[in-house]
C-alpha positions in Angstrom: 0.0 0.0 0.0 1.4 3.7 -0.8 -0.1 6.0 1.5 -0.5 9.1 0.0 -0.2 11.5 3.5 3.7 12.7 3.4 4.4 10.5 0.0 7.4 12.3 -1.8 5.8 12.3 -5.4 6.6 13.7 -9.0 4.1 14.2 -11.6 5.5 14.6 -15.1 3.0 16.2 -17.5 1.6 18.1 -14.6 0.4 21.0 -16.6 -2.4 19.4 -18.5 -5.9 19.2 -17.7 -5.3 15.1 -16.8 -1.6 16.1 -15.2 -2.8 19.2 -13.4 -5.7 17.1 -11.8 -3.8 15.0 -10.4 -1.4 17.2 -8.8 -4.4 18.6 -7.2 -5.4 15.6 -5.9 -2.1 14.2 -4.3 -1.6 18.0 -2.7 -4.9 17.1 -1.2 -4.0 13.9 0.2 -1.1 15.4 2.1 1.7 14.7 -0.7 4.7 16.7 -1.2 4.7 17.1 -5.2 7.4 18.1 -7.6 6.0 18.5 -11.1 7.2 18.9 -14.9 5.8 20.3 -17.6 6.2 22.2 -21.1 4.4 25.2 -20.7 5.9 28.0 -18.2 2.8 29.6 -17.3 1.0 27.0 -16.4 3.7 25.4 -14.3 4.1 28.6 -12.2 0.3 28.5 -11.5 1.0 24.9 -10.0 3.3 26.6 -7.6 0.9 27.1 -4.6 0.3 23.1 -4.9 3.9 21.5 -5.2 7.5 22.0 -4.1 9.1 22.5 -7.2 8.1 23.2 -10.9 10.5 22.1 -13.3 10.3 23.0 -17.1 11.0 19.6 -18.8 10.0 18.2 -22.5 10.0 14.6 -22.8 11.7 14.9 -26.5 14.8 15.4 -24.7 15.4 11.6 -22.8 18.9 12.9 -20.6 16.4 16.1 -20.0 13.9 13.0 -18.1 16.7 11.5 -16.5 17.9 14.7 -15.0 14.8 16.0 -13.6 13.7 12.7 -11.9 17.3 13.2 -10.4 16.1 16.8 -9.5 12.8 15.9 -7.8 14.6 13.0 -6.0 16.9 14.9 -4.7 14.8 18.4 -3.8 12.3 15.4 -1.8 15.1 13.4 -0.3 13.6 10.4 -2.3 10.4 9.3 -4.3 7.5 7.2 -2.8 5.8 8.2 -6.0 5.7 9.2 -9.7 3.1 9.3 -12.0 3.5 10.1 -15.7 0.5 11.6 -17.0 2.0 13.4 -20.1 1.3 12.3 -23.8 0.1 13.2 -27.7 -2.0 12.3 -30.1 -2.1 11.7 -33.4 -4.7 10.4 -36.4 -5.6 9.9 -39.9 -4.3 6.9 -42.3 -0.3 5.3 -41.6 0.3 6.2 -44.9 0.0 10.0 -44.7 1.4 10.3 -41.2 4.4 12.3 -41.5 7.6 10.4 -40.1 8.2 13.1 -37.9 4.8 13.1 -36.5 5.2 9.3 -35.2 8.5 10.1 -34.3 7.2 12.7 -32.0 4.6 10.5 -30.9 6.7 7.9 -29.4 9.4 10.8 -28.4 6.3 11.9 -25.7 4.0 8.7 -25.1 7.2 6.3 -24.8 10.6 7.1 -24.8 9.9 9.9 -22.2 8.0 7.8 -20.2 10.5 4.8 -20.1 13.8 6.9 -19.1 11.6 8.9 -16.8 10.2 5.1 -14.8 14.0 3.7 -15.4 16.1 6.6 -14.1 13.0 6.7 -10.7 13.8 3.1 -10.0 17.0 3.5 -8.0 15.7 6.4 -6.1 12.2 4.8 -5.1 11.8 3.1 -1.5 10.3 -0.2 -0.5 6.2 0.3 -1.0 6.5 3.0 -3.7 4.6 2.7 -6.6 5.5 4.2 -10.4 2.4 5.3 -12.5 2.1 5.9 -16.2 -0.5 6.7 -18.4 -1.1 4.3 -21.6 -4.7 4.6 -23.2 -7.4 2.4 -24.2 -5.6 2.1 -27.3 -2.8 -0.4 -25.9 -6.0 -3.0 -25.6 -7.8 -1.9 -28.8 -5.9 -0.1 -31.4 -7.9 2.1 -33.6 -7.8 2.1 -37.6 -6.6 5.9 -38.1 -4.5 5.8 -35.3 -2.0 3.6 -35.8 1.2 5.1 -34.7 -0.7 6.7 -31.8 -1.8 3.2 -30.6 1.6 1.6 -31.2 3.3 4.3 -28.9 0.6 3.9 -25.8 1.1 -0.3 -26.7 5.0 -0.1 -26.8 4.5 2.2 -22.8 2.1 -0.4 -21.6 4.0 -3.5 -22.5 7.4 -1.6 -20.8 5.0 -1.4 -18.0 4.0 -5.0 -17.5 7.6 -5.9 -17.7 8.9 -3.2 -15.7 6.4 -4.8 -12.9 7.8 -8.0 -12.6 11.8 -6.7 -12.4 10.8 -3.6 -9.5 8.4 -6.4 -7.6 11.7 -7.8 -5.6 12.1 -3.8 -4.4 8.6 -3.7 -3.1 7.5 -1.2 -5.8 4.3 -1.2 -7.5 3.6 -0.5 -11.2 -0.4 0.8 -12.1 -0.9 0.9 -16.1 -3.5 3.3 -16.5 -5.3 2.9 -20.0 -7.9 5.0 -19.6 -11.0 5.5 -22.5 -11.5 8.9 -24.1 -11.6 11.8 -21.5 -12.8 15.2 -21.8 -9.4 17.0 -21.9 -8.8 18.5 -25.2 -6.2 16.3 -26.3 -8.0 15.3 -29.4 -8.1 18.7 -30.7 -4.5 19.2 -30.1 -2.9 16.2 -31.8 0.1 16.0 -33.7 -1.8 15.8 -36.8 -4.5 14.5 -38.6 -8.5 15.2 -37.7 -10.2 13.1 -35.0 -12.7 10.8 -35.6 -16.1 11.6 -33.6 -15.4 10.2 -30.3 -18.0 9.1 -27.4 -19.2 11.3 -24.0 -15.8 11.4 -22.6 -15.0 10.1 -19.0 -15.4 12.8 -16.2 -12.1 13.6 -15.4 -12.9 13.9 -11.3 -13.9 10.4 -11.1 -11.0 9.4 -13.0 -9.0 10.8 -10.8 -10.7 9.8 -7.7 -10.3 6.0 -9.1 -6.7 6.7 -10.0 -5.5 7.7 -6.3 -7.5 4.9 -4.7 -5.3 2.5 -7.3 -1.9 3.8 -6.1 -3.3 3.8 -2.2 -4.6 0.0 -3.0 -1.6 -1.2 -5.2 -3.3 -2.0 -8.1 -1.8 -3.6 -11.3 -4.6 -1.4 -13.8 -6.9 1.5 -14.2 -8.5 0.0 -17.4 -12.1 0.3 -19.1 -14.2 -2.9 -17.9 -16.7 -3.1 -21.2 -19.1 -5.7 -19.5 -19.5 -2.7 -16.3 -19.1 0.0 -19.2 -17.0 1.9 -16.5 -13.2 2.1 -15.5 -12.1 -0.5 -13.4 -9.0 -0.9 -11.0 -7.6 -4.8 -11.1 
């Protein structure tokens, strides 16, 4: 179990509407948060909630590793880190630009991995590492091919990742979450999304995704039969 109450946590991606939720959320719980993101502006807003900002794009992989060092050592440690960060991208594989799927598995992957593999030696015993996959690892989508390879490739690090950290004590939650109402469609890569359902309300999301990192759970995925999110 990671209790939540003191828990010396980073949040990478902490400036989006998913990132920035979350950091409200572990602030509430009594965490002490370091967080990362790309936009200046809204990272200073995030100030009143965390211990640090740090500006940080996860194009630039010895950029991850460095501010994981950062946090770690501006906390005295992690308990905690949650990766909510990512991109989008859609229309057919044939007209996505190389440099749009290069960009894709820049942010949704290779981020992501040297941000969880440069946290390992600085986690404790009962600390969990959290990253954000989609739906898409499960189910990928005609028109979104290299968008679903790149949240695929992060998930299966993730289930592999789990079984090398369990010895340590740490937990690893894969969080493939269905379409939320964040925007992110709108601002992909490239391409035009397709019409998408309701999105999921991003409070209960949230809500689900701290009581997952309290409870040690393996997943945050969408349960079709219970139409609903599901921790396993």
């Amino acid at each position: 179990m990671t209790e939540l109450q003191g828990a010396r946590a980073l949040v990478v991606g902490g400036t989006g509407v998913l990132g920035s939720a979350i950091v409200d959320a572990l602030h509430d719980a009594g965490a002490r948060v370091v967080v990362t993101g790309r936009d200046p502006d809204r990272l200073a807003r995030l100030g009143a909630v965390s211990e640090a900002v740090l500006e940080l794009d996860l194009v630039d992989v010895d950029a991850c590793r460095a501010a994981v060092e950062q946090a770690a050592d501006r906390l005295g440690g992690l308990d905690l880190v949650v990766v909510a960060s990512g991109v989008a991208g859609f229309g057919p594989a044939q007209d996505t630009p190389d440099a749009v799927t290069e960009e894709l598995f820049a942010v949704n992957t290779l981020g992501p991995i040297a941000v969880l593999s440069a946290a390992v030696p600085r986690m404790r015993e009962g600390g969990a590492l959290v990253a954000l996959s989609a739906v898409l690892a499960d189910a990928p989508m005609a028109g979104m091919a290299a968008y679903s390879a790149s949240k695929a490739a992060v998930s299966a690090y993730l289930s592999a990742l789990r079984r090398e950290v369990r010895r340590q004590g740490i937990g690893v939650l894969d969080v493939r979450p269905p379409h939320m109402e964040t925007g992110l469609a709108q601002r992909a890569l490239d391409g035009t999304p397709p019409r998408l359902p309701a999105g999921h309300d991003v409070g209960d999301f949230v809500t689900l995704l701290t009581d997952g990192i309290r409870t040690d759970a393996r997943e945050l995925v969408w349960d079709p039969a219970a139409k609903g999110l599901a921790l396993r």
